[in-house]
Every structure is written in structure tokens, then in C-alpha cells.
N, C-alpha and C positions, 0 to 999 in steps of 0.2 A: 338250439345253439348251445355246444358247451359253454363253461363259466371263462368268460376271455382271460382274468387272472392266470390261469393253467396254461392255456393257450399260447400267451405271451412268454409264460415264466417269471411273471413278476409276483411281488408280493404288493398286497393290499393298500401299501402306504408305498408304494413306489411313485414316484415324481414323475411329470408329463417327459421329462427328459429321459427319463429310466424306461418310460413306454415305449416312449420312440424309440429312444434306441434299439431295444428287446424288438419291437416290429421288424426295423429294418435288416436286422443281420436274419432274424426266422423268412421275411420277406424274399431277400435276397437267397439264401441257400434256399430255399424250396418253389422258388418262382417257375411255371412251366419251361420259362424260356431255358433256363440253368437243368434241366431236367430231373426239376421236381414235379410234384403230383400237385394238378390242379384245384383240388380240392381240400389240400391241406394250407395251397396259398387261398383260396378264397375263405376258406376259415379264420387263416390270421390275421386279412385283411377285415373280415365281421368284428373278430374282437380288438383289432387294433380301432378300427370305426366305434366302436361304443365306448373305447376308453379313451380315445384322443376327445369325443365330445361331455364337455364335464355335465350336461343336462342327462344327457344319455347314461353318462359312469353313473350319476348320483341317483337314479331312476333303478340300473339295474343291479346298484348297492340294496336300494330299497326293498325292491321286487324279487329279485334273486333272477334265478333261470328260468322259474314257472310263470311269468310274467310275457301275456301273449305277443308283448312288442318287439321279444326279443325271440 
């Protein structure tokens, strides 16, 4: 998995509000049904899943990307 950070376009200390949002508009313009690539929405849906979960963000702050969970 890329680092969801980049993914999203947010910075580090972005708020769960800034997440979501940044999700939903990358979501929405790249969704297959919009005739985006299905593999760039299941991408941002991975990093948007790890950073909407604060167990999961605070895990793959720790562990980084080399961290087999992710």
C-alpha cells in the first residue's frame, strides 16, 4: 500500500474532517462508475479506511508502510 497521506493529499496533521473530505471529492472524480480507474478508487478507499480508523492511522504512524498490516 502506498502511504494514504499522498494518497489523500493531506498533510499529517489534517483533521478527520479534512480526511473525509479529501476522500470524498478523490472518491467521487475517480469512482468506476464516473469513468475512473478502478484501482485508483480501491486505493483511496484503502487509505481513506486506514485514516478514517484512529487505531489503524496511529498503527500506520507508528509502523510506517513496511508494516505487514498494511
Amino acid at each position: 500500500m502506498s502511504d494514504p497521506w499522498t494518497t489523500l493529499g493531506v498533510d499529517k496533521n489534517a483533521t478527520d474532517s479534512d480526511i473525509k473530505t479529501a476522500y470524498r471529492k478523490l472518491a467521487q472524480k475517480h469512482h468506476p462508475d464516473r469513468g475512473g480507474k478502478e484501482a485508483n478508487f480501491k486505493k483511496i478507499n484503502e487509505a481513506y479506511e486506514t485514516l478514517s480508523d484512529t487505531n489503524k492511522k496511529a498503527q500506520y504512524d507508528a509502523m510506517g508502510s513496511g508494516h505487514s498490516g498494511f
